[in-house]
Backbone as XML, in Angstrom:
<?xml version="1.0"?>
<chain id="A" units="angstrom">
  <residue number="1" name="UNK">
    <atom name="N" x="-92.101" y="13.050" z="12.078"/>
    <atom name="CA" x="-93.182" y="13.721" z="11.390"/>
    <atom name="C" x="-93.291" y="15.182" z="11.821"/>
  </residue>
  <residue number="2" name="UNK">
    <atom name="N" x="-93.289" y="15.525" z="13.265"/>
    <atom name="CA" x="-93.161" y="16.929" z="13.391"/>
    <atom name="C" x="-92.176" y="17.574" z="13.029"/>
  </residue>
  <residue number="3" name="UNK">
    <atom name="N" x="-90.943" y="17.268" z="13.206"/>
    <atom name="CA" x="-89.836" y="17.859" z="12.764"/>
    <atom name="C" x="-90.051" y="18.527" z="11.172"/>
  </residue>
  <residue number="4" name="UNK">
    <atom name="N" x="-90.173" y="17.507" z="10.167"/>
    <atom name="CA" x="-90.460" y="17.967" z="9.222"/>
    <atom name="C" x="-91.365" y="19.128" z="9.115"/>
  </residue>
  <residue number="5" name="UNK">
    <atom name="N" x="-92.385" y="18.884" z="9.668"/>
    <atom name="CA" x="-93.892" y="20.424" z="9.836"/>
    <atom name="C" x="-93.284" y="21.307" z="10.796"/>
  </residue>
  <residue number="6" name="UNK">
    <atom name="N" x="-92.374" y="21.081" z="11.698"/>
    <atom name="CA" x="-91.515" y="22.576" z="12.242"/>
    <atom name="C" x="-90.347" y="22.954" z="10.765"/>
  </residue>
  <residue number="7" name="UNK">
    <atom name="N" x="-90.116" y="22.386" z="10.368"/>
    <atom name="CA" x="-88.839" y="22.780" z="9.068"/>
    <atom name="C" x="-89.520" y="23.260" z="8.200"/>
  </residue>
  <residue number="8" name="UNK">
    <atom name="N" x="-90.796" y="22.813" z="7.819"/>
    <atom name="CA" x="-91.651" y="23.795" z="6.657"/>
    <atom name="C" x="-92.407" y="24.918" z="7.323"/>
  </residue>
  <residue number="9" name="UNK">
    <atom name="N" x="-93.049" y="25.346" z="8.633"/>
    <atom name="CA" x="-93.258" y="26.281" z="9.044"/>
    <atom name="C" x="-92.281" y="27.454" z="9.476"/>
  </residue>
  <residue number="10" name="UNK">
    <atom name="N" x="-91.012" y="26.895" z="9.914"/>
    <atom name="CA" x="-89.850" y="28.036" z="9.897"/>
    <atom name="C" x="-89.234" y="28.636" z="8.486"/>
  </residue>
  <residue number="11" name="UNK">
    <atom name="N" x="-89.440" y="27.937" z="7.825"/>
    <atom name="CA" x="-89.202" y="28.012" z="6.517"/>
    <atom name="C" x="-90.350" y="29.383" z="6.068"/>
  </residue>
  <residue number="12" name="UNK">
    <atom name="N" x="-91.277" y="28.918" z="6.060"/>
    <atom name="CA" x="-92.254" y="30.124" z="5.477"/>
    <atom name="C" x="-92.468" y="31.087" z="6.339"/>
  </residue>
  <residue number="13" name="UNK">
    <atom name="N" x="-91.869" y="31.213" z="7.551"/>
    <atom name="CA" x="-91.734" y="32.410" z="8.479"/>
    <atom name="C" x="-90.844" y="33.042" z="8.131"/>
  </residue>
  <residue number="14" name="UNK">
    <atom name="N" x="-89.729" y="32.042" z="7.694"/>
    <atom name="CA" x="-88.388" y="33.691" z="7.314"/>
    <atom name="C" x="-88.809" y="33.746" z="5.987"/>
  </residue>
  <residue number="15" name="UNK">
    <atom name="N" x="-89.374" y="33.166" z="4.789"/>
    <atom name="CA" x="-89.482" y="33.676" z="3.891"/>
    <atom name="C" x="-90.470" y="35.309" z="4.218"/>
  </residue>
  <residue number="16" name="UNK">
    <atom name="N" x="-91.465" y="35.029" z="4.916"/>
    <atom name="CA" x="-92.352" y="36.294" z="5.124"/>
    <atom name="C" x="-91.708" y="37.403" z="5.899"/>
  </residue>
  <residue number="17" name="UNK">
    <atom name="N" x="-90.917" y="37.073" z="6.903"/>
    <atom name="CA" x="-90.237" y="38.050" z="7.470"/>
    <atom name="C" x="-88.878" y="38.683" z="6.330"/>
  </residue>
  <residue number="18" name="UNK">
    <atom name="N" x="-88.742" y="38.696" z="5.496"/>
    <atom name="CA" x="-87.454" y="38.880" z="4.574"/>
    <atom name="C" x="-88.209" y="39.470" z="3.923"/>
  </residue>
  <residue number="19" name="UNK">
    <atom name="N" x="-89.624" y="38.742" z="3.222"/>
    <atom name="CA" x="-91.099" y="40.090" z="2.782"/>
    <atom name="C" x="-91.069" y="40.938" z="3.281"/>
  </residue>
  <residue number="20" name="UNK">
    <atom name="N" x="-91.401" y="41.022" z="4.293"/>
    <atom name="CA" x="-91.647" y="42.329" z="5.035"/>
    <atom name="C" x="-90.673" y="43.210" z="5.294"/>
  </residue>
  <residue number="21" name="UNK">
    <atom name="N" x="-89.551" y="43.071" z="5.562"/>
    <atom name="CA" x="-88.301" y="43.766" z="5.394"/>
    <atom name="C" x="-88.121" y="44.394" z="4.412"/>
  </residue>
  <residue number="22" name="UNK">
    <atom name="N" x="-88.317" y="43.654" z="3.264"/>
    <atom name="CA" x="-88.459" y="44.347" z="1.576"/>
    <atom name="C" x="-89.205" y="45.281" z="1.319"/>
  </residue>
  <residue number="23" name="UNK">
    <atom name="N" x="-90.614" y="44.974" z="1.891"/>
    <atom name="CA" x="-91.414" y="45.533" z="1.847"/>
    <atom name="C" x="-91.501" y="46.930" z="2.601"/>
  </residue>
  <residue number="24" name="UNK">
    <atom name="N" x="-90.801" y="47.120" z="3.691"/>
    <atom name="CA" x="-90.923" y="47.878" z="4.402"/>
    <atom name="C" x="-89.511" y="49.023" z="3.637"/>
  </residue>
  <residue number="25" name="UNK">
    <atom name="N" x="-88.955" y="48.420" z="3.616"/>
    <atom name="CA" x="-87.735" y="49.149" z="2.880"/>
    <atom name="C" x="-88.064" y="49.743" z="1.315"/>
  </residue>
  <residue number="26" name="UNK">
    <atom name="N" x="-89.075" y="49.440" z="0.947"/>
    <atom name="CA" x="-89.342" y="49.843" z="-0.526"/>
    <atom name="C" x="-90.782" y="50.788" z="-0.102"/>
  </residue>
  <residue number="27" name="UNK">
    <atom name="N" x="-91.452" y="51.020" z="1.021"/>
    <atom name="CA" x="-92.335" y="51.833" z="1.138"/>
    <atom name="C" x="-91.451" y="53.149" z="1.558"/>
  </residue>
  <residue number="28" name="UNK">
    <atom name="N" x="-90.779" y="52.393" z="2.533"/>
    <atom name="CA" x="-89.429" y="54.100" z="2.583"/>
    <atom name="C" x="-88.784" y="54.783" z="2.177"/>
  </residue>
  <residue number="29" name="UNK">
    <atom name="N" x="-88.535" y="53.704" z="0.770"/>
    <atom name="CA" x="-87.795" y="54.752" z="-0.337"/>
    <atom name="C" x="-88.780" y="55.209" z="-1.057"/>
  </residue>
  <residue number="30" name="UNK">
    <atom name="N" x="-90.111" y="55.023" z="-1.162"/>
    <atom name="CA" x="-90.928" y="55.834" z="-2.112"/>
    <atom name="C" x="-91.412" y="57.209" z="-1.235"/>
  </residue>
  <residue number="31" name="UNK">
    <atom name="N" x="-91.143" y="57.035" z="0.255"/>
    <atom name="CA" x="-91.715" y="57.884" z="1.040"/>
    <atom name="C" x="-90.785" y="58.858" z="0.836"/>
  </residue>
  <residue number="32" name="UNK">
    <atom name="N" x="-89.277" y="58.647" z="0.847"/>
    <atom name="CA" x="-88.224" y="59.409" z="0.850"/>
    <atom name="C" x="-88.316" y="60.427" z="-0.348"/>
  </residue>
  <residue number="33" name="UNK">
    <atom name="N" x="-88.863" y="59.514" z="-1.611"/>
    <atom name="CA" x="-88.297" y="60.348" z="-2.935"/>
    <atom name="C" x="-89.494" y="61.170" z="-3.211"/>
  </residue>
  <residue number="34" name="UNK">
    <atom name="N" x="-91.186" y="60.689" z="-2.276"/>
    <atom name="CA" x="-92.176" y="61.741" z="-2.626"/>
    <atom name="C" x="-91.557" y="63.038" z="-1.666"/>
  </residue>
  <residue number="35" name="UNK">
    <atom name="N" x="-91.432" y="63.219" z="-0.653"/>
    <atom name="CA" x="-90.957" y="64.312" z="-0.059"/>
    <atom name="C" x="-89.545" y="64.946" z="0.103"/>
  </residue>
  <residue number="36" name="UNK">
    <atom name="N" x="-88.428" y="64.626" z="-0.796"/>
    <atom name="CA" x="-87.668" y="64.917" z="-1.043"/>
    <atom name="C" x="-87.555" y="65.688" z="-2.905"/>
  </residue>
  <residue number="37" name="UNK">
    <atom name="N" x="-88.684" y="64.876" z="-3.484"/>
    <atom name="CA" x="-88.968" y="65.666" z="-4.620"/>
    <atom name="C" x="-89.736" y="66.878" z="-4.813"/>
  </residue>
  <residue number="38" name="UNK">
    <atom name="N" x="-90.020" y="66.906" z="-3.317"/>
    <atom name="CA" x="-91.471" y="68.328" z="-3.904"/>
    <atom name="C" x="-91.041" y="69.543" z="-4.251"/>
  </residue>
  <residue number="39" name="UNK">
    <atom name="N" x="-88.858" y="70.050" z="-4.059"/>
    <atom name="CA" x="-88.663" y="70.539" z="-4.411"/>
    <atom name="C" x="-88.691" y="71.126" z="-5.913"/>
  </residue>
  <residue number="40" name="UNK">
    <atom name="N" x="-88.798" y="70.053" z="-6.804"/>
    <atom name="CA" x="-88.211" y="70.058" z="-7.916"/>
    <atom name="C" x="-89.185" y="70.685" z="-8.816"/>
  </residue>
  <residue number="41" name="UNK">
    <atom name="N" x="-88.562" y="71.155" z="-9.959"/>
    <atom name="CA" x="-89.475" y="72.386" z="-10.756"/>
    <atom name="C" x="-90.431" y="71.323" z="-11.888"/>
  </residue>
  <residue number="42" name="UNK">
    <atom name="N" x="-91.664" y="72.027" z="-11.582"/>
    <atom name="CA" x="-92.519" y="71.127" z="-11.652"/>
    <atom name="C" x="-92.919" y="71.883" z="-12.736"/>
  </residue>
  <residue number="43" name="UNK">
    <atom name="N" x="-92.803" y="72.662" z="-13.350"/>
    <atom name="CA" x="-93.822" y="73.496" z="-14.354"/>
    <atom name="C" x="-93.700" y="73.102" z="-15.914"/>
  </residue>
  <residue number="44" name="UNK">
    <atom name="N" x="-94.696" y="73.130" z="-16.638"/>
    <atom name="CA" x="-94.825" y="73.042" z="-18.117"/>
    <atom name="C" x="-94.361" y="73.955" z="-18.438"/>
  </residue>
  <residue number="45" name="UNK">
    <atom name="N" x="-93.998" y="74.518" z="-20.380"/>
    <atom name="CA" x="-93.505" y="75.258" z="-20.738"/>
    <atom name="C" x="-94.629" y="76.270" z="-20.407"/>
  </residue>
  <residue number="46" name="UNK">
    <atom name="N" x="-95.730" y="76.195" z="-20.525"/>
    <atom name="CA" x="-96.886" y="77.289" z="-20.579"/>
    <atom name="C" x="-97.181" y="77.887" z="-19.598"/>
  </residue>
  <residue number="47" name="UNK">
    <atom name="N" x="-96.660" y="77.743" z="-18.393"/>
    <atom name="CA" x="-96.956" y="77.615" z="-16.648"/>
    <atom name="C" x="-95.469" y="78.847" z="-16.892"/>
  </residue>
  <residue number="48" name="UNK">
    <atom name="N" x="-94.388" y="78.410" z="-17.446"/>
    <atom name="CA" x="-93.080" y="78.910" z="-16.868"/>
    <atom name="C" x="-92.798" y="80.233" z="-18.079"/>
  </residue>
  <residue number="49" name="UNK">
    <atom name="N" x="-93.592" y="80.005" z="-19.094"/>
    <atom name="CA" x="-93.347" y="81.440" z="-20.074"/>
    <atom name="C" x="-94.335" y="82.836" z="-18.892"/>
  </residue>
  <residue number="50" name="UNK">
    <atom name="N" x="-95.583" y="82.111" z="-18.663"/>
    <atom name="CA" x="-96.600" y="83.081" z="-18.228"/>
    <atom name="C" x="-95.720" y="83.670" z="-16.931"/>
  </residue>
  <residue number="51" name="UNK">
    <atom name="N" x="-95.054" y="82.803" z="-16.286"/>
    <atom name="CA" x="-94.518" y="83.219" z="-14.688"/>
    <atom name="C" x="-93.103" y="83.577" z="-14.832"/>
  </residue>
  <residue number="52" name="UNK">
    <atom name="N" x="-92.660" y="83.755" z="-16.070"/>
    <atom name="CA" x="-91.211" y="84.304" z="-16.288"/>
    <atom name="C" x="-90.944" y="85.668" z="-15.404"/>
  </residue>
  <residue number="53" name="UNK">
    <atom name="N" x="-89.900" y="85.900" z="-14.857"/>
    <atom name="CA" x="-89.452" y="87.316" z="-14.452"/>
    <atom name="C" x="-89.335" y="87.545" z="-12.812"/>
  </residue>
  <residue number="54" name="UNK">
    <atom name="N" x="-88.541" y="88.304" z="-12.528"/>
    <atom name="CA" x="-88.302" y="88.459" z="-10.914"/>
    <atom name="C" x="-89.810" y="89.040" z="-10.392"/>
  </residue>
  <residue number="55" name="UNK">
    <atom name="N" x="-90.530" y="89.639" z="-11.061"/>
    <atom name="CA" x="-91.823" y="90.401" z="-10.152"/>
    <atom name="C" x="-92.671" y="88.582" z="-9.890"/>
  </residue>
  <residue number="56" name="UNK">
    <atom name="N" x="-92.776" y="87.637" z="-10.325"/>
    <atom name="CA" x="-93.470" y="86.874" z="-10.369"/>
    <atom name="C" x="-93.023" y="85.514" z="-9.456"/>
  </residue>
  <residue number="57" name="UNK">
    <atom name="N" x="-91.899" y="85.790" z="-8.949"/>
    <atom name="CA" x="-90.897" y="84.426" z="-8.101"/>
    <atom name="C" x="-91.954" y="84.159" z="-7.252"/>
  </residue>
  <residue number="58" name="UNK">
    <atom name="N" x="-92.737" y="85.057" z="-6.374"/>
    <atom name="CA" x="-93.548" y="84.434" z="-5.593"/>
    <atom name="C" x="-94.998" y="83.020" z="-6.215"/>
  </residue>
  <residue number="59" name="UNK">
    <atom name="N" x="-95.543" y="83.551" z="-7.067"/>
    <atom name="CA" x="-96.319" y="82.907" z="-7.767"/>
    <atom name="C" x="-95.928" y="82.069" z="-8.419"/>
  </residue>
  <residue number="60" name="UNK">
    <atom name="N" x="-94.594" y="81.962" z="-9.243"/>
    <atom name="CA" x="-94.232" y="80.464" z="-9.719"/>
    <atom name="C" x="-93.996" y="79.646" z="-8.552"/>
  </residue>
  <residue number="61" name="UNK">
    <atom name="N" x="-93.450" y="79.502" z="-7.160"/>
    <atom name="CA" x="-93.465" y="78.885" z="-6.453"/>
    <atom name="C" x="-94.777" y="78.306" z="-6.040"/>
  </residue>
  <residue number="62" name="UNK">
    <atom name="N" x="-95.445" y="79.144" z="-5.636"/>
    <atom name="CA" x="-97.347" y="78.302" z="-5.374"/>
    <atom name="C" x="-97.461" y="77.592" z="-6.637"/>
  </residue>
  <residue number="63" name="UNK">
    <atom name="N" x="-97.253" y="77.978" z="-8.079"/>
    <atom name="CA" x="-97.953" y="76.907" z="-8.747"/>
    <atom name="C" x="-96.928" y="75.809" z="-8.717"/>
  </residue>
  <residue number="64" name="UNK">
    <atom name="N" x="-95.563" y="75.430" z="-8.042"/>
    <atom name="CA" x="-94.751" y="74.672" z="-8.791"/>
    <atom name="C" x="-95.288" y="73.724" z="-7.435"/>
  </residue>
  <residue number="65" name="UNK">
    <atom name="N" x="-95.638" y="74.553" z="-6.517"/>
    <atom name="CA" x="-96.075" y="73.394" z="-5.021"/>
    <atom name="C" x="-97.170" y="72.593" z="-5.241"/>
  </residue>
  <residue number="66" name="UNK">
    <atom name="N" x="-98.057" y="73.922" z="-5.847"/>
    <atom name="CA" x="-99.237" y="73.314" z="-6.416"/>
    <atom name="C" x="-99.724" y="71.757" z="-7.406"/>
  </residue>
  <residue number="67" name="UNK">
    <atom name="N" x="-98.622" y="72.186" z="-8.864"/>
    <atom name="CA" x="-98.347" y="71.055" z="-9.423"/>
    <atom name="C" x="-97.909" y="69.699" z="-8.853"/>
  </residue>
  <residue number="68" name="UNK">
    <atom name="N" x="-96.898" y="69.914" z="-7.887"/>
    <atom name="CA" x="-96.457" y="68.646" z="-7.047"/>
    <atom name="C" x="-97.612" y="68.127" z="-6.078"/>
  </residue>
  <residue number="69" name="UNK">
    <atom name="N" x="-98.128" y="68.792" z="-5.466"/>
    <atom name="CA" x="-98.759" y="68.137" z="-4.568"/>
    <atom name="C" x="-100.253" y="67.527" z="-5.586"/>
  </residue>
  <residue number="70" name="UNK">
    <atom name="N" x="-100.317" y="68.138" z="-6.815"/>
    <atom name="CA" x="-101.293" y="67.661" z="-7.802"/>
    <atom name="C" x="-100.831" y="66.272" z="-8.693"/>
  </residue>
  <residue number="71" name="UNK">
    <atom name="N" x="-99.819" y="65.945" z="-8.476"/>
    <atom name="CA" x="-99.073" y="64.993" z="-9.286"/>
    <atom name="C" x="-98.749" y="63.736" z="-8.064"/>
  </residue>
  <residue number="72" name="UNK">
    <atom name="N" x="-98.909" y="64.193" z="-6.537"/>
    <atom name="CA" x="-98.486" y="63.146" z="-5.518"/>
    <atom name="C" x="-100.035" y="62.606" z="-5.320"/>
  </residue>
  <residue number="73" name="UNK">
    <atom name="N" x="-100.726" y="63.253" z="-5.163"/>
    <atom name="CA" x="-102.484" y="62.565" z="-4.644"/>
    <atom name="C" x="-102.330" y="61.112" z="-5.830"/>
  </residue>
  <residue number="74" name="UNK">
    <atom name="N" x="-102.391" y="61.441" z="-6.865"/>
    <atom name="CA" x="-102.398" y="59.925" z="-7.328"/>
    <atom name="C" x="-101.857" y="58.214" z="-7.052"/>
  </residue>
  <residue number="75" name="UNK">
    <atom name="N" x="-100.442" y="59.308" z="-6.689"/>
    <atom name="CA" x="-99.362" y="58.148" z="-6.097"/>
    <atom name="C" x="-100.022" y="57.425" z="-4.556"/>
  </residue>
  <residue number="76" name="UNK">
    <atom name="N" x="-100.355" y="58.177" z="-3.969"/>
    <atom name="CA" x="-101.009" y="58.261" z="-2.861"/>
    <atom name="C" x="-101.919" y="57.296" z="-2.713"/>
  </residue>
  <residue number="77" name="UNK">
    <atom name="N" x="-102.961" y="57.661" z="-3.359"/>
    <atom name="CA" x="-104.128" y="56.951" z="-3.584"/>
    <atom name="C" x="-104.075" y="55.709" z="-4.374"/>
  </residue>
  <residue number="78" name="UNK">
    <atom name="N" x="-103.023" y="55.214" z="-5.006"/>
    <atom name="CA" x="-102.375" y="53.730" z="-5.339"/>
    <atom name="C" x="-101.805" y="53.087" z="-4.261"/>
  </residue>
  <residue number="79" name="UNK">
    <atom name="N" x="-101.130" y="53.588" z="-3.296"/>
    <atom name="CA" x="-99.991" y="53.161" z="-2.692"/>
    <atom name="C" x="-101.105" y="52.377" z="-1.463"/>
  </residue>
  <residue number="80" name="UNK">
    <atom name="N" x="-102.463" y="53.418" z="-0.899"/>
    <atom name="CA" x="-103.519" y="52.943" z="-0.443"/>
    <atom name="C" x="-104.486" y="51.765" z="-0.729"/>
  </residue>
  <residue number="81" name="UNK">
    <atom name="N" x="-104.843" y="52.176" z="-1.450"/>
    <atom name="CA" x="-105.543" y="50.703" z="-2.402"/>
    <atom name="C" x="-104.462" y="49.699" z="-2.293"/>
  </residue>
  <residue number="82" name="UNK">
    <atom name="N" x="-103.243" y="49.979" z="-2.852"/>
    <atom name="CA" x="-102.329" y="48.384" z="-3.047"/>
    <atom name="C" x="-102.214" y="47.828" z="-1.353"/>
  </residue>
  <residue number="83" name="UNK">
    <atom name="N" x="-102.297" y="48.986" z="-0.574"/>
    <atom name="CA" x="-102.132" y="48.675" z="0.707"/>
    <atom name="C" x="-103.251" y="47.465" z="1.839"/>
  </residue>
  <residue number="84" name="UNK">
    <atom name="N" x="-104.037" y="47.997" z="1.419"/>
    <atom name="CA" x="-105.545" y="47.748" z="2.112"/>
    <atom name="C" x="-105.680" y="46.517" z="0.743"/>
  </residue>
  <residue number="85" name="UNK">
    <atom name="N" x="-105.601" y="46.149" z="-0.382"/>
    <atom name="CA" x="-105.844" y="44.859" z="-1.010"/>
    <atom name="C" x="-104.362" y="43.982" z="-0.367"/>
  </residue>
  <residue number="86" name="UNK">
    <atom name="N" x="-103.145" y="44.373" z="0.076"/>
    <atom name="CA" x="-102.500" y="43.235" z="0.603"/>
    <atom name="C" x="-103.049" y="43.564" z="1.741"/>
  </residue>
  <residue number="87" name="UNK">
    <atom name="N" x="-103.327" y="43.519" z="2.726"/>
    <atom name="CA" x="-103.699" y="43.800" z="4.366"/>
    <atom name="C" x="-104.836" y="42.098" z="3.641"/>
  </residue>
  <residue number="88" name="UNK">
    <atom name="N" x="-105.997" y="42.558" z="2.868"/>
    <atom name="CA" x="-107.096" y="41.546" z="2.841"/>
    <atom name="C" x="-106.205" y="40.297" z="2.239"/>
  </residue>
  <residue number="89" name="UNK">
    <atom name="N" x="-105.535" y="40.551" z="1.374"/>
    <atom name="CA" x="-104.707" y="39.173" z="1.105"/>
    <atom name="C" x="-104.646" y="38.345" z="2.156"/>
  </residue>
  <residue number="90" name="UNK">
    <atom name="N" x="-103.169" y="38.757" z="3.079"/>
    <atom name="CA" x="-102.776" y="38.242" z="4.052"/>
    <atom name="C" x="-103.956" y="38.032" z="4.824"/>
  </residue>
  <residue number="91" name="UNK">
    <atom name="N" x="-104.771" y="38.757" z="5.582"/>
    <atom name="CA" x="-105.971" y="37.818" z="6.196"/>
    <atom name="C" x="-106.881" y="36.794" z="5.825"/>
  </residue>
  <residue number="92" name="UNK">
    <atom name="N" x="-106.861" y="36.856" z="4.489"/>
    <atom name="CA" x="-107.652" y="36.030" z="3.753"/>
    <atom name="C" x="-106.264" y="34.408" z="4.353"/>
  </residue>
  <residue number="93" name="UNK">
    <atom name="N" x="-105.135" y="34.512" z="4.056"/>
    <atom name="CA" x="-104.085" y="33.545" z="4.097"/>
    <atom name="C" x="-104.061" y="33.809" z="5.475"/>
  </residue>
  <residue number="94" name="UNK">
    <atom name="N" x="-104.357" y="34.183" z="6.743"/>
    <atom name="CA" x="-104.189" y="33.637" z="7.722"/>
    <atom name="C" x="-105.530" y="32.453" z="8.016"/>
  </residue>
  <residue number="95" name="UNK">
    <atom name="N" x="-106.746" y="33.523" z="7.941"/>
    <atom name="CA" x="-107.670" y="32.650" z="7.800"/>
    <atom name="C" x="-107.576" y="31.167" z="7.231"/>
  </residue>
  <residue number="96" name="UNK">
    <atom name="N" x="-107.103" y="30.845" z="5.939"/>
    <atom name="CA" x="-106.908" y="29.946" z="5.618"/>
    <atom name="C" x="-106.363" y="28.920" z="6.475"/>
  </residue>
  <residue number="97" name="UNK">
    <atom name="N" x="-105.251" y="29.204" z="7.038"/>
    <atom name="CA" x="-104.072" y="28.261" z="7.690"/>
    <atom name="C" x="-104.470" y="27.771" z="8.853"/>
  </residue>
</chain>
């Protein structure tokens, strides 16, 4: 009888540990591609006609940082929430057990 309840508890330990591995590996690649993207030209056509021309290189850069870091707060603020609702999951399921 125990044997069996050690074979189903090891069982749902590596399933969760193989979670978390996943899990951890898919928060790093989103971490990777938000700060590896902030290079990238972020501007609308209306942003990039107004800031056309060498006198202006400085100022299209602030708004193109600007735009990015205006386009990451969202991601951000999902990635939080999804975070803190699994954190209560899992306690809710330890509690349980």
């Amino acid at each position: 009888m125990y044997k069996i309840e050690n074979r189903i508890k090891n069982k749902e330990n590596r399933v969760e540990g193989k979670f978390k591995s996943s899990l951890l590996s898919k928060c790093l690649y989103v971490l990777f591609s938000i700060f590896f993207s902030l290079s990238a030209n972020a501007q609308c056509a209306m942003c990039r006609a107004a800031l056309a021309g060498d006198s202006n290189v400085k100022k299209a850069e602030a708004v193109n940082d600007g735009i990015v870091y205006l386009m990451v707060i969202p991601y951000l603020l999902v990635a939080v929430i999804g975070y803190l609702i699994y954190r209560m999951y899992q306690s809710k399921k330890k509690k349980a057990v």
